[in-house]
Backbone as a ProteinNet text record, in pm:
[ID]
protein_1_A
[PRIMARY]
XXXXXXXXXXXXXXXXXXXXXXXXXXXXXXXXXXXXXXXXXXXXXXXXXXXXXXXXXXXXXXXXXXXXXXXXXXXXXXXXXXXXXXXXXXXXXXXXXXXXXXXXXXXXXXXXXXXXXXXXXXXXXXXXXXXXXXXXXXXXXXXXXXXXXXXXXXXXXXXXXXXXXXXXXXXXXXXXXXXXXXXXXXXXXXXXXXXXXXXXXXXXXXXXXXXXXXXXXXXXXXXXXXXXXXXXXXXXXXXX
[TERTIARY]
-10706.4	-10747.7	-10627.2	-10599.8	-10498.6	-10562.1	-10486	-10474.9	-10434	-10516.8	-10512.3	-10320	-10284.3	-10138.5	-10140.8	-10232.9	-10267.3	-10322.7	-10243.6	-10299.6	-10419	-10408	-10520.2	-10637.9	-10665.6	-10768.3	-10832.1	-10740.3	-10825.1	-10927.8	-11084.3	-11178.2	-11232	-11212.3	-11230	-11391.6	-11462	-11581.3	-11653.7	-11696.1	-11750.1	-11807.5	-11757.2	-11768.1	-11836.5	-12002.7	-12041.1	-12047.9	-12006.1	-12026.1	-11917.7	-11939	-11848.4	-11913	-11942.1	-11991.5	-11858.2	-11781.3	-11654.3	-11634.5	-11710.8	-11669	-11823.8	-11761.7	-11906.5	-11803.3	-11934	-11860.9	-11932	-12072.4	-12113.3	-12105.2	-12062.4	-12106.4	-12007.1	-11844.6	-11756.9	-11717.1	-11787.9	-11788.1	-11626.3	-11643.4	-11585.6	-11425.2	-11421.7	-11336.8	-11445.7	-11341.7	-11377	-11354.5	-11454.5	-11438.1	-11514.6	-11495.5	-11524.5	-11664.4	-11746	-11780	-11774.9	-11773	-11743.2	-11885.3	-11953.1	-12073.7	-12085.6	-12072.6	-12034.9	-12166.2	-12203.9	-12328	-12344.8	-12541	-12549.6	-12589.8	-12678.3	-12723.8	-12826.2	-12792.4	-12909.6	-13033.8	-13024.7	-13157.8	-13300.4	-13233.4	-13312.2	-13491	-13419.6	-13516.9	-13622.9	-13800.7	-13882.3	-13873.2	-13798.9	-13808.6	-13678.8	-13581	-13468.5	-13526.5	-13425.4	-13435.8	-13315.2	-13207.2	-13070.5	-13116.5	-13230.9	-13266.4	-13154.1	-13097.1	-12972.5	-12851	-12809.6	-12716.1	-12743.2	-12859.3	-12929.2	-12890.8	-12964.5	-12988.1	-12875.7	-12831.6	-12655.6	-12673.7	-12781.6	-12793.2	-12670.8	-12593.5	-12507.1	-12384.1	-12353.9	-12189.4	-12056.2	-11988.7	-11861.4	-11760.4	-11745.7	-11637.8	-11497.2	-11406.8	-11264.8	-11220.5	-11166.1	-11085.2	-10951.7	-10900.1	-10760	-10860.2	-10962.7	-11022.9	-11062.1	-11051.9	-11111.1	-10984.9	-10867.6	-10757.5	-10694.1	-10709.9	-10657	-10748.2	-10894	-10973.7	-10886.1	-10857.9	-10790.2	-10671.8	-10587.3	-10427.6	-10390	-10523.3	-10493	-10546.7	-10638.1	-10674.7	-10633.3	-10487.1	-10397.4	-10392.3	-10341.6	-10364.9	-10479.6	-10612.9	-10656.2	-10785.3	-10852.4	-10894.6	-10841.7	-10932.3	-10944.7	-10961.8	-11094.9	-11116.4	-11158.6	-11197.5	-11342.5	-11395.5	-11529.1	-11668.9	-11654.7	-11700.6	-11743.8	-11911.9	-11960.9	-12156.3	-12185.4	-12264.5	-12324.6	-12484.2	-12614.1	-12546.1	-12498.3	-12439.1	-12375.8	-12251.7	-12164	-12048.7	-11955	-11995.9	-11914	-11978.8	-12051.8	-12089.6	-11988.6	-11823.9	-11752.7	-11650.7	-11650.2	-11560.1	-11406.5	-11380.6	-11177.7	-11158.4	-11220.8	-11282	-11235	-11340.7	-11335.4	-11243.6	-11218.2	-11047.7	-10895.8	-10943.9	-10796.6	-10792.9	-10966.1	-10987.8	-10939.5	-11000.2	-10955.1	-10853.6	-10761.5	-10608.1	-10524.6	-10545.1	-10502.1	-10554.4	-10660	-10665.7	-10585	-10575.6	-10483.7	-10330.4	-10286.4	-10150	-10158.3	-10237.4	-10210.9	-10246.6	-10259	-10272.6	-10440.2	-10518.1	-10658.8	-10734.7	-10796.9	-10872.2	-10993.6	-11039.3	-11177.7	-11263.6	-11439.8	-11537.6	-11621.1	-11676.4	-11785.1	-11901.2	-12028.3	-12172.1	-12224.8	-12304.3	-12299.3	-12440.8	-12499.6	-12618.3	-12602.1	-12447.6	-12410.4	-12459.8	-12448.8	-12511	-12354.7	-12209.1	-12101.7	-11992.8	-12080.5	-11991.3	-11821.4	-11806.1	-11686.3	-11584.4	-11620.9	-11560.3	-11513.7	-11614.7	-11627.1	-11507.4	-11521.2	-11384.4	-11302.5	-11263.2	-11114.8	-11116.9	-11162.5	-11116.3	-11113.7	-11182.1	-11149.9	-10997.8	-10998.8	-10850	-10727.7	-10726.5	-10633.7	-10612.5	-10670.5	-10657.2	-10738.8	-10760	-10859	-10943.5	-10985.2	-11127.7	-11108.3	-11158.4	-11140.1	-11269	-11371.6	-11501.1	-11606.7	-11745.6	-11824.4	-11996	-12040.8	-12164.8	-12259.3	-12338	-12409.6	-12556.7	-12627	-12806.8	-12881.9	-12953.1	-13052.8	-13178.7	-13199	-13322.5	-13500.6	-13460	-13607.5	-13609.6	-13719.4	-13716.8	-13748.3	-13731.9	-13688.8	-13876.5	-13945.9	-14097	-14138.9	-14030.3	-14119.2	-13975.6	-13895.3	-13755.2	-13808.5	-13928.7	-13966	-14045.3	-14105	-14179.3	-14140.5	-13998	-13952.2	-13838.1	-13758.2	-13632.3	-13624.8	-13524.4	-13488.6	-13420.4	-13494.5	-13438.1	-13307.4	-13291.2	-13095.9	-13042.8	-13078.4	-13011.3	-13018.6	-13108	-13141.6	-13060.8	-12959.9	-12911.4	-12751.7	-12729.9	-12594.3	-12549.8	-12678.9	-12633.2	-12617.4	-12704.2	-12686.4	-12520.3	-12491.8	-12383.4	-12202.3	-12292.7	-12185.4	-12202.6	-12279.1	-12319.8	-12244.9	-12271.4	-12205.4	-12063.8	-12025	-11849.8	-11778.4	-11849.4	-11812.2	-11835.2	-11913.4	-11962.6	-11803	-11794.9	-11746.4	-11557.5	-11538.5	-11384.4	-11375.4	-11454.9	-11432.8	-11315.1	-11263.7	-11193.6	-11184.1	-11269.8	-11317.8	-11394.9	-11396.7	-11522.5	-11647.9	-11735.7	-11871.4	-12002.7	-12076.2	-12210.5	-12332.8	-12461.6	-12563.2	-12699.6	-12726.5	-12813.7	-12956.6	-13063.7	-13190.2	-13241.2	-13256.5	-13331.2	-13489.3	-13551.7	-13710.2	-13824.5	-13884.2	-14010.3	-14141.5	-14230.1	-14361.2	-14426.5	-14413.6	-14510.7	-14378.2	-14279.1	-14171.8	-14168.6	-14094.9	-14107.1	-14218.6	-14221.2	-14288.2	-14242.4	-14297.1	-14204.3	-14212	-14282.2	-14341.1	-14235.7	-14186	-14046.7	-13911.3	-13913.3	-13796.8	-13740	-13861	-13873.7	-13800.1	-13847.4	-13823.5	-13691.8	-13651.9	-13510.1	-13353.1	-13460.5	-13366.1	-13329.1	-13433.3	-13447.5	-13321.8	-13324.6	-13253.1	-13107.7	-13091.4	-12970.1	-12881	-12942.3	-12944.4	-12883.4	-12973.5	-12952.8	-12850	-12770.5	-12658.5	-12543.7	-12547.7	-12469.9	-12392.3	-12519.4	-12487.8	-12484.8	-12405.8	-12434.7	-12389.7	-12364.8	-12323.1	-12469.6	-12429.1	-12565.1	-12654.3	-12756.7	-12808.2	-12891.1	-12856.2	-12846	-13011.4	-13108.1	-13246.2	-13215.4	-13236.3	-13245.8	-13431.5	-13411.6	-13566.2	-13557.1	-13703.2	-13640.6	-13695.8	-13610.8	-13625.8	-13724	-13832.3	-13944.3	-13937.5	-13849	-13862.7	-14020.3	-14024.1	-14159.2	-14096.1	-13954.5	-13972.1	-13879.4	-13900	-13838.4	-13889.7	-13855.2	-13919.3	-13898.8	-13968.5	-13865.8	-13913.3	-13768.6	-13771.5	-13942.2	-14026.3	-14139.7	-14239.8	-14245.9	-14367.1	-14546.7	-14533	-14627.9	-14647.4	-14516.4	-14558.3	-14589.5	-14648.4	-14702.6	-14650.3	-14649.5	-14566.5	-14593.5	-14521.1	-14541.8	-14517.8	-14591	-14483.5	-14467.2	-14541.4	-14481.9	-14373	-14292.5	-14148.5	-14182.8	-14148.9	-14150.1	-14175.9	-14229.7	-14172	-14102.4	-13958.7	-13925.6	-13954.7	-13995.2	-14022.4	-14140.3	-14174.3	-14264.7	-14173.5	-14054.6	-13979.6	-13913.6	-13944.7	-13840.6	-13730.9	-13636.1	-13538.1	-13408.5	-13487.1	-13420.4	-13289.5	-13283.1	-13089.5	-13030.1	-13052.5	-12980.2	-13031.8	-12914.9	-12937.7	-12987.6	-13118.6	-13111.1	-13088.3	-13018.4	-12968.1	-13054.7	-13163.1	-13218.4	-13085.4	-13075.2	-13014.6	-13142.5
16312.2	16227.8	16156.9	16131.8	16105.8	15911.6	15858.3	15729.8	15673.8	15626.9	15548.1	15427.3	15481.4	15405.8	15295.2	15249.6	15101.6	14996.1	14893.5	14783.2	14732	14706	14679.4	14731.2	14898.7	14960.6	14910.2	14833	14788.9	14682.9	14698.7	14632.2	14653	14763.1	14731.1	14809.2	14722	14829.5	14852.6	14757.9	14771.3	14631.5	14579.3	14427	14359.1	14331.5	14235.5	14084	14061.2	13959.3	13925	13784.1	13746.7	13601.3	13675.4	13566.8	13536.9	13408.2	13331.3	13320.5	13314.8	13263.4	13302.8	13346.3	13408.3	13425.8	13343.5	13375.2	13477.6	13568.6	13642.3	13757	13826.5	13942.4	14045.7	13947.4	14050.3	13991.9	14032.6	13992.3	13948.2	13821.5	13727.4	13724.1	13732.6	13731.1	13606.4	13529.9	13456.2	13563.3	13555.4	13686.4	13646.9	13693.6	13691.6	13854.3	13860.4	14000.1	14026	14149.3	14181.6	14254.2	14229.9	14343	14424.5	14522.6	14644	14730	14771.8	14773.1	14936.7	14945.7	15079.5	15071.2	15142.7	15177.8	15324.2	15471.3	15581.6	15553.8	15449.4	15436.4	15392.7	15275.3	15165.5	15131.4	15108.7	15048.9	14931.6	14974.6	14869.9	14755	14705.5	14561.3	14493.2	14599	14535.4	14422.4	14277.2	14203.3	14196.2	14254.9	14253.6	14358.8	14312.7	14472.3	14449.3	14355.3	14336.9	14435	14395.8	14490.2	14658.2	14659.8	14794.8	14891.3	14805.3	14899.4	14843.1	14770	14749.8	14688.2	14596.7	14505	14380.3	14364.2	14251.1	14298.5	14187.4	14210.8	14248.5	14326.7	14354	14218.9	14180.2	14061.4	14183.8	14098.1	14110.1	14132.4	14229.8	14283.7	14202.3	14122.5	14027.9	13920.5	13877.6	13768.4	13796.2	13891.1	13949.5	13982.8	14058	14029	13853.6	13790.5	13662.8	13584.6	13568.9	13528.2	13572	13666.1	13743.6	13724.5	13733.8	13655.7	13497.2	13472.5	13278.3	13259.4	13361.6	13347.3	13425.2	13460.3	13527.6	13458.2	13444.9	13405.8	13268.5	13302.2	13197.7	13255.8	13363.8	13490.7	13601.7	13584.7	13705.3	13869.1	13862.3	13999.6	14015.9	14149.6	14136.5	14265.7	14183.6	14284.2	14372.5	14498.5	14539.2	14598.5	14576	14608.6	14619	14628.9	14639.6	14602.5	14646.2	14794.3	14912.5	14999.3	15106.5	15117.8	15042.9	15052.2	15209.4	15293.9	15427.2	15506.9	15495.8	15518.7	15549.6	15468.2	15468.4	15527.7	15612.8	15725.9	15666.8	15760.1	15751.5	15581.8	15523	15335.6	15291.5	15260.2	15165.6	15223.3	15316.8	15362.6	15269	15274.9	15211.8	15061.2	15009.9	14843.7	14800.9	14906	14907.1	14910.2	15036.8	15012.8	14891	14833.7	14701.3	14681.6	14587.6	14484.9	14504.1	14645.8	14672.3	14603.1	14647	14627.8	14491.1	14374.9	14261.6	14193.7	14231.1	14169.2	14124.6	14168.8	14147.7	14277.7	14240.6	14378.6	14347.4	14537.5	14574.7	14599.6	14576.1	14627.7	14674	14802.5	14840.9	14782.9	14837.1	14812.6	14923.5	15049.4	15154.4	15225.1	15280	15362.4	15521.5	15497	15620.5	15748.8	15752.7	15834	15952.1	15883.3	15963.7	15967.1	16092.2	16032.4	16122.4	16202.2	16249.1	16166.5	16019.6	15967.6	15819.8	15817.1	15690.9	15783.1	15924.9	15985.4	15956.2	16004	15970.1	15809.2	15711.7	15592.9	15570.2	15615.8	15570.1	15599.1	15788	15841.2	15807.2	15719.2	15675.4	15532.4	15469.1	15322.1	15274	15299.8	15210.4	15117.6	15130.1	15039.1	14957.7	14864.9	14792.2	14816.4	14786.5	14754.4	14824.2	14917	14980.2	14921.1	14828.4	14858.4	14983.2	15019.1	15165.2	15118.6	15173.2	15067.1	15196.4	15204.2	15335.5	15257.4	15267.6	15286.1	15331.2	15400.8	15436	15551.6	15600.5	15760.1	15836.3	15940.1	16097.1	16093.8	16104	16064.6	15995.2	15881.6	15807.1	15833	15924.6	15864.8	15959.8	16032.5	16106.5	15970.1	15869.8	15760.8	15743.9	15636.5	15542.5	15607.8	15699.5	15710.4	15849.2	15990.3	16121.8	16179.6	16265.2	16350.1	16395.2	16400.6	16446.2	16324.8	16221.2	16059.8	16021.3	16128.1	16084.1	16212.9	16315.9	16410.5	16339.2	16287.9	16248.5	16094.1	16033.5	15919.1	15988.1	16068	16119.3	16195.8	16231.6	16292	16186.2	16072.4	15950.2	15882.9	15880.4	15811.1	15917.7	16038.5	16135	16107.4	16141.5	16109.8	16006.2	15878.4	15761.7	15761.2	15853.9	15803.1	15917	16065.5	16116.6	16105.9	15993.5	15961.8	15895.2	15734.1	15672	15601.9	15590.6	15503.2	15405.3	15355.4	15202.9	15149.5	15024.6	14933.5	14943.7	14965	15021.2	14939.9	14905.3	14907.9	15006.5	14987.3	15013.8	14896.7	14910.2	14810.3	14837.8	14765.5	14811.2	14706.9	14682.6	14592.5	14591.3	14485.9	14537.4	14440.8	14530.4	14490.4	14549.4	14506.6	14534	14681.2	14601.1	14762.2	14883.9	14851.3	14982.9	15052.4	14969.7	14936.3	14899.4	14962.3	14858.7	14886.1	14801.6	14830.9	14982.6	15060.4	15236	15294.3	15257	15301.8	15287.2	15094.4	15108.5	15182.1	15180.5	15251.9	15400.1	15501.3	15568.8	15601.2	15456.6	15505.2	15475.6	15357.8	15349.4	15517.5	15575	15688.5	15787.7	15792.5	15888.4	15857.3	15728.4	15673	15714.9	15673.9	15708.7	15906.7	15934.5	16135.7	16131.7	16041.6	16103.1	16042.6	15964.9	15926.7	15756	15699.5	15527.2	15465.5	15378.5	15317.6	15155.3	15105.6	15015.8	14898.9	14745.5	14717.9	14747	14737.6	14803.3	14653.4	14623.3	14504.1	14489.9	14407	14467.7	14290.1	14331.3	14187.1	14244.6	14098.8	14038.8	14018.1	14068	14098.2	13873.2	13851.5	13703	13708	13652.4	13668	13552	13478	13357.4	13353.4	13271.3	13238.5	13281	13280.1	13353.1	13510.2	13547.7	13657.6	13808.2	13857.5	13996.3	14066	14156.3	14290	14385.9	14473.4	14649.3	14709.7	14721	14746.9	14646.5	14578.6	14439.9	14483.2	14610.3	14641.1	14583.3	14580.1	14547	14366.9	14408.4	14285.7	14134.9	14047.4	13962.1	13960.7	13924.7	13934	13836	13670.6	13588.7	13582.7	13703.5	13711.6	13806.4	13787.9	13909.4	14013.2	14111.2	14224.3	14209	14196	14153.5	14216.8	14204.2	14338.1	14361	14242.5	14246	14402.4	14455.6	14556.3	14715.8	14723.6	14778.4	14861.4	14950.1	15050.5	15107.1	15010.4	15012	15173.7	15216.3	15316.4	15318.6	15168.7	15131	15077.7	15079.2	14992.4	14871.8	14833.9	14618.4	14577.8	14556.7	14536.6	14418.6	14349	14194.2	14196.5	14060.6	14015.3	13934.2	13950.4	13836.6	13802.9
1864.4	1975.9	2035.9	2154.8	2210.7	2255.3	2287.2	2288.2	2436.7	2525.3	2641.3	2616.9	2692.7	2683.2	2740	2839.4	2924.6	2875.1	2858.1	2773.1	2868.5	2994.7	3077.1	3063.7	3007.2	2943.8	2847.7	2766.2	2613.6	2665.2	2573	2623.7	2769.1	2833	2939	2994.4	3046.2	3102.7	2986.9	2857.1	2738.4	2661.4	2667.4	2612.9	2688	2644.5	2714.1	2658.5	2534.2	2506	2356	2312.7	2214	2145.5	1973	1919.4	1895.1	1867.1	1844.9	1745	1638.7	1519.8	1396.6	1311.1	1181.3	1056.6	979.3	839.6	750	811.9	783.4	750.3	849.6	955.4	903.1	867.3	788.1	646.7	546.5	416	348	321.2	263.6	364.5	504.9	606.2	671.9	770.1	906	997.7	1096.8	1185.1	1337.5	1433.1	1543.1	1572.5	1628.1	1659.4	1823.4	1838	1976	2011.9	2138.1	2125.6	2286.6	2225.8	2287.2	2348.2	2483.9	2568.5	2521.1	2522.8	2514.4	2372.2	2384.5	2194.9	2231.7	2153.6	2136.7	2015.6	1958.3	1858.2	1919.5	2002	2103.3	1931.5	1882.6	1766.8	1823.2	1811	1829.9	1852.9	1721.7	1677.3	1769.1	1828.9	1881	1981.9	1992.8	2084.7	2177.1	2147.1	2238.2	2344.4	2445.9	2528.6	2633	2651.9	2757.2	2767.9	2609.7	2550	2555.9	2457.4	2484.7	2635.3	2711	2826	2919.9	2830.5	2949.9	3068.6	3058.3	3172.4	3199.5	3077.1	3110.1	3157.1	3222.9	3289	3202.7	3252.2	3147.1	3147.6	3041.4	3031.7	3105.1	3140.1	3191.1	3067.3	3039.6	2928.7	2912.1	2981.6	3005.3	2928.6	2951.7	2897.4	2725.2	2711.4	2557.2	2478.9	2538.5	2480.2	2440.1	2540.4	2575.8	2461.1	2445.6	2344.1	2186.9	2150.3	2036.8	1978.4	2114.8	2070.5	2021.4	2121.4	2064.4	1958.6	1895.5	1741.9	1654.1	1642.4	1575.8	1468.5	1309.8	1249.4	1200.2	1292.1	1267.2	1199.3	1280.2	1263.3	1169.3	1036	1012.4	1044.9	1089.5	1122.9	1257.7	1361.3	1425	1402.2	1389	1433.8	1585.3	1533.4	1655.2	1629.6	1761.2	1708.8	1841.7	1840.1	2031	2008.2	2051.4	2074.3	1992.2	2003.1	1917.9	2004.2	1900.2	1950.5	1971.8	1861.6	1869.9	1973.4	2039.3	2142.7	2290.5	2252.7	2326.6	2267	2230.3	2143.1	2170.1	2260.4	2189	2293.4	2357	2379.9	2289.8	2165.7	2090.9	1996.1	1978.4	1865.5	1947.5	2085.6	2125.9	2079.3	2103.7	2118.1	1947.6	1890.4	1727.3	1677.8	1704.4	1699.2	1761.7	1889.9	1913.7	1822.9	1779.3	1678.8	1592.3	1505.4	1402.3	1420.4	1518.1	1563.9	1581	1615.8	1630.1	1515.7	1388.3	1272.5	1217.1	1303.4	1256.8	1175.8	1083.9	1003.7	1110.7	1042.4	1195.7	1073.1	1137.2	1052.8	1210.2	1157.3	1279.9	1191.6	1298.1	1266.1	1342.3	1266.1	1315.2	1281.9	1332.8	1293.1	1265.8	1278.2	1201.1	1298.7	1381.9	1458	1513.6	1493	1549.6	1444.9	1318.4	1205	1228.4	1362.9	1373.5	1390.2	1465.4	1561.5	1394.3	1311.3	1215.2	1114.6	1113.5	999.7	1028.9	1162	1221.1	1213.5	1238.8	1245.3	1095.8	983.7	836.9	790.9	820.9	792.9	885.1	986.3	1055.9	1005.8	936.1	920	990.3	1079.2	1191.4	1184.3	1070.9	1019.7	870.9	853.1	681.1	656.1	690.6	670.1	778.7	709.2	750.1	730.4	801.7	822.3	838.9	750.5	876.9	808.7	944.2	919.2	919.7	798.1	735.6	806.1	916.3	983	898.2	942.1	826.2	723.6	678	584.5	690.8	601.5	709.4	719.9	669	677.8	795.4	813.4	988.1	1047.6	1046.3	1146.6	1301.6	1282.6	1434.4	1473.8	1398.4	1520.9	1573	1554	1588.4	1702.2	1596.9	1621.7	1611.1	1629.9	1616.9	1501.9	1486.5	1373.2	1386.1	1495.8	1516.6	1477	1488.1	1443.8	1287.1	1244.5	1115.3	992.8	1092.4	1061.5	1032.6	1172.5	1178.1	1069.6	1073.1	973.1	822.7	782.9	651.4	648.7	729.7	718.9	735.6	812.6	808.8	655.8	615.3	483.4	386.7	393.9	318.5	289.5	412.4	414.8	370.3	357.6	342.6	163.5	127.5	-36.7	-75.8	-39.3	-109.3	-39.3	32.9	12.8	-36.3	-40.1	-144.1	-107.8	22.4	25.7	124.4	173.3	235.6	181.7	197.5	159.3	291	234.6	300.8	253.3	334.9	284.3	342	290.7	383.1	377	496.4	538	577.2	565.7	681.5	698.9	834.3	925.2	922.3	812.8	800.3	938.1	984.1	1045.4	983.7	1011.3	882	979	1103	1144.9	1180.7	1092.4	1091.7	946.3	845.6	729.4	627.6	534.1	421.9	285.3	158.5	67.2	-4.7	-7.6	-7.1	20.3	201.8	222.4	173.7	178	114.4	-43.4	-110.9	-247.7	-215.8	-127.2	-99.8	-28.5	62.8	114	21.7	-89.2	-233.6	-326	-305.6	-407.1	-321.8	-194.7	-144.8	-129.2	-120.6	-144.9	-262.4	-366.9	-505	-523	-496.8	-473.3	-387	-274.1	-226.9	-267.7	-429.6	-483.1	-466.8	-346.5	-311.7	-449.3	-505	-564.5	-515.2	-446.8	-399.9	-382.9	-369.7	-281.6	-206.5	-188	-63.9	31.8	138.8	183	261.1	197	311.9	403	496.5	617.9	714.2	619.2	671.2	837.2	925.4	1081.8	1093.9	1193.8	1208.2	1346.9	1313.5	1415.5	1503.1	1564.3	1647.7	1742.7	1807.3	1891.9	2072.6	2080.6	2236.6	2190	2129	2050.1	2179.2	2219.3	2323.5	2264.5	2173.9	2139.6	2239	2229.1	2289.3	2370.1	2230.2	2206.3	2195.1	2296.6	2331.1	2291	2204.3	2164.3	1997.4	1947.8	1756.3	1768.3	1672.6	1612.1	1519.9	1515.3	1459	1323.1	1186.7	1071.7	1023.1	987.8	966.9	778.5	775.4	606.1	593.8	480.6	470	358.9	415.1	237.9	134.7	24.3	-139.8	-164.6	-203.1	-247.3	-377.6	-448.8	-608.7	-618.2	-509.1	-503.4	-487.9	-426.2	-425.5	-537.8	-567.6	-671.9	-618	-648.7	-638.7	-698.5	-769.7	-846.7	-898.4	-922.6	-1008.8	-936.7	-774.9	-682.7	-716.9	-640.9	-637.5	-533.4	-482.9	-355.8	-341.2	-187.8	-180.4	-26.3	-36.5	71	183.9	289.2	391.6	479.2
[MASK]
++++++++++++++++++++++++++++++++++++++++++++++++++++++++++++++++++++++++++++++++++++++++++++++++++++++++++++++++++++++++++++++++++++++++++++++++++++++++++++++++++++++++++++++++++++++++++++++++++++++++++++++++++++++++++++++++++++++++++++++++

């Protein structure tokens, strides 16, 4: 992959927005996230439909560099997420390599959907840290979401177990009329068979009261999962 030589390019025509500051988002780093327009999952429960469907304005890429440099050693890392950030192929490798070059470690947040584009950024350095969000079982991934999506994450998940050399997690975002604990049992078991042994991170979906999701059809849940119901199959699962 060849590399945009214009610093004016970096960030540019991609970035709609900027949380400033999280002590979350990139494990045991202070980190900034960047969120990047456009997502192919477009998940029910999503509420970023702005982002999604790329209704917001592109920040000035001079303004997103300029945000970055003045937090040069102050800043740890940044996030990149959108949205689906790899979505912007040899894009976000340049926005990534800057960061590299200016002294910040990168973590994506990915649905794993472009695991060509997530190799090359592992085997180049590009990346410290890998989010990727296991959506559902291959059992409901035609409701919601596509079986070609549910091809390419197994195969990003693949790659990532058998190099073995980043720090990685996997995640799933639970809503009740997506999820239940049956599934997660089940998306533990398959984890397990492709050799995960790591945490497996479940995040409870946060149901606010002006909350819109994607799909203004599901229903509100104001109870969460048990996972104490969950067979786990040797994984650890960790609630956020």
């Amino acid at each position: 992959m060849k590399f945009k030589d214009l610093t004016i390019m970096i960030f540019d025509e991609r970035v709609v927005g900027i949380e400033k500051l999280t002590y979350k988002d990139f494990p045991g780093k202070l980190a900034c996230v960047l969120f990047y327009a456009g997502c192919n999952a477009h998940c029910p429960y999503c509420y970023d439909t702005d982002v999604v469907k790329c209704k917001l304005s592109y920040m000035d890429s001079r303004d997103v560099q300029k945000f970055l440099l003045d937090r040069k050693g102050k800043l740890d890392g940044v996030v990149f997420c959108g949205g689906e950030c790899t979505l912007h192929q040899e894009d976000l490798l340049c926005d990534l390599r800057w960061c590299k070059d200016n002294g910040f470690l990168t973590k994506i947040d990915t649905n794993g959907s472009n695991p060509s584009l997530v190799d090359y950024a592992v085997k180049n350095g590009l990346v410290d840290y890998i989010s990727i969000d296991y959506k559902a079982p291959e059992s409901k991934i035609n409701s919601f979401y596509s079986k070609h999506l549910y091809k390419l994450f197994l195969e990003t998940l693949m790659n990532l177990i058998q190099q073995n050399t980043i720090n990685f997690e996997v995640r799933t975002t639970v809503h009740r009329d997506v999820i239940n604990e049956d599934d997660l049992s089940q998306m533990s078991q398959t984890l397990v068979g492709l050799g995960y042994t790591k945490p497996y991170y479940i995040q409870q979906f946060f149901e606010g009261e002006d909350v819109k999701y994607l799909d203004e059809t599901l229903d509100r849940h104001p109870e969460k999962l048990d996972l104490r119901k969950v067979d786990s199959h040797g994984l650890t699962l960790v609630e956020r």
